[in-house]
GULUMKOL-21550 format. One record per residue (C-alpha): residue number from 1; x, y, z. Coordinates in Angstrom, 3 decimals, decimal comma. Example, Ala and Ser with C-alpha at 12.3 -4.5 7.8 and 13.67 -1.06 7.14 Angstrom:
GULUMKOL-21550
[1 [12,300 -4,500 7,800]],
[2 [13,670 -1,060 7,140]],
END
This chain:
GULUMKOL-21550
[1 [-106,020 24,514 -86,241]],
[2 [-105,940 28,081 -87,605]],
[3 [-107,365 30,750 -85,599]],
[4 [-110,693 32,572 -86,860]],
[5 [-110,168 35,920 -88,201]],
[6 [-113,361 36,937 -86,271]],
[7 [-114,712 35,249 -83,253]],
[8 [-118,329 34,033 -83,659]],
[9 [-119,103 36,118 -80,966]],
[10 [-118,866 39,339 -83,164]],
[11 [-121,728 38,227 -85,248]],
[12 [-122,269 41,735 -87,340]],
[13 [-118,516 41,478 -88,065]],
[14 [-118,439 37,607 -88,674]],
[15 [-121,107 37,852 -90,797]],
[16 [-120,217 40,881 -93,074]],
[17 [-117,058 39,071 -93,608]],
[18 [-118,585 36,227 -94,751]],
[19 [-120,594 38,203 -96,887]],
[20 [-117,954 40,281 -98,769]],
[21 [-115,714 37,100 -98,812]],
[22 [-118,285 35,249 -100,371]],
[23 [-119,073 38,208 -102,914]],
[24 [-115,837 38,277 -104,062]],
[25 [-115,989 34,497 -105,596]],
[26 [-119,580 34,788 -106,485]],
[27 [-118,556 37,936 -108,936]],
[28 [-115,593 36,861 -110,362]],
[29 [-117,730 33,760 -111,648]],
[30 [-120,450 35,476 -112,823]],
[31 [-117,774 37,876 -114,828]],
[32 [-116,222 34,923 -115,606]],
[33 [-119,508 33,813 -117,328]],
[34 [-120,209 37,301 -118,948]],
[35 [-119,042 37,432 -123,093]],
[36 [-118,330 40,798 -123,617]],
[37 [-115,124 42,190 -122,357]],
[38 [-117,192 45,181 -120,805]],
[39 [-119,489 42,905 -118,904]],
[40 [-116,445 40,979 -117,893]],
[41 [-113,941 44,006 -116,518]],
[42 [-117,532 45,449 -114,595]],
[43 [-117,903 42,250 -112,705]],
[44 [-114,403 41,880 -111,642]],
[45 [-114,110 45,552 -110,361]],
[46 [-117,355 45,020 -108,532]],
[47 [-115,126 42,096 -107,276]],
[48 [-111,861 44,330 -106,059]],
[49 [-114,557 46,297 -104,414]],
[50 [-115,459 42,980 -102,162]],
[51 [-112,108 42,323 -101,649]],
[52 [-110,951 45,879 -100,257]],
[53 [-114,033 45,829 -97,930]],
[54 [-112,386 42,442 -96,836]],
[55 [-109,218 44,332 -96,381]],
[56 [-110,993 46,738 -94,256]],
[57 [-112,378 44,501 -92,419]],
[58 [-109,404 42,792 -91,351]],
[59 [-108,016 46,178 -90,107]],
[60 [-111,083 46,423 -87,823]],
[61 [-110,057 43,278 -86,487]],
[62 [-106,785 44,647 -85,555]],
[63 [-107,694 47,847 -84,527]],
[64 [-110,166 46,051 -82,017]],
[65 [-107,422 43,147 -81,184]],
[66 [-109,776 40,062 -81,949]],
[67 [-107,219 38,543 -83,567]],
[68 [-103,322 37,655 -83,168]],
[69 [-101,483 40,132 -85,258]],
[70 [-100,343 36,964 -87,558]],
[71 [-103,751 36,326 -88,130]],
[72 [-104,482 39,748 -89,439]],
[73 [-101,454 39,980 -91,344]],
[74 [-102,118 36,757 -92,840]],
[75 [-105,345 37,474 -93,808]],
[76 [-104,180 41,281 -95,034]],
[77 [-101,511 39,903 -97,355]],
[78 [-104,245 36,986 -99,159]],
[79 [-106,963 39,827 -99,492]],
[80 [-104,060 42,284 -101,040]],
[81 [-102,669 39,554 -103,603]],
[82 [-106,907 38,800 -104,492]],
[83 [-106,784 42,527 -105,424]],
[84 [-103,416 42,995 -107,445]],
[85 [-105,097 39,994 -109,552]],
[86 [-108,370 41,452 -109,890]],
[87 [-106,501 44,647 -111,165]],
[88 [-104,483 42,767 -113,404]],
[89 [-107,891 41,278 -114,845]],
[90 [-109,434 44,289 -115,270]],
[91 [-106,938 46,064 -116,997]],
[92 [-106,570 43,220 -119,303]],
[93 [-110,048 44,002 -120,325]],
[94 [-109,380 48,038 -120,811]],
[95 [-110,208 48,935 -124,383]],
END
């Protein structure tokens, strides 16, 4: 079983990562659902925006060791790649 990223015991840390995680899907959908290319490129920067807070988040786990070190990096390298394709997105979208 893989370890958590953030014990249950942090619950204001737990839960803000849960938060921004689940912002990041919940905005590329609703971009996804948007027609105009504007609309679109909003929602999935709003998106990168979840995703670096996720990124910072996971350095606060570090920083305060509540995770192994594989954990974090782990976690660092999914939330990077979720960003490089939200950039790619976007700028797909640039008028």
């Amino acid at each position: 079983m893989t370890p958590l990223l953030v014990p249950a015991h942090q619950r204001v840390l737990h839960d803000q990562l849960e938060r921004a995680s689940l912002g990041i899907v919940l905005t590329i959908a609703e971009g996804a659902g948007r027609h105009s290319r504007k609309d679109k490129r909003r929602f999935y920067s709003m998106s990168r925006g979840s995703a670096m807070e996720v990124g910072a988040i996971v350095d606060v786990v570090r920083l305060r060791k509540l995770a192994p070190d594989s954990v974090c990096d782990h976690a660092r390298s999914l939330a990077l790649r979720v960003i490089q394709m939200l950039c790619k997105l976007s700028d797909a979208l640039a008028p």
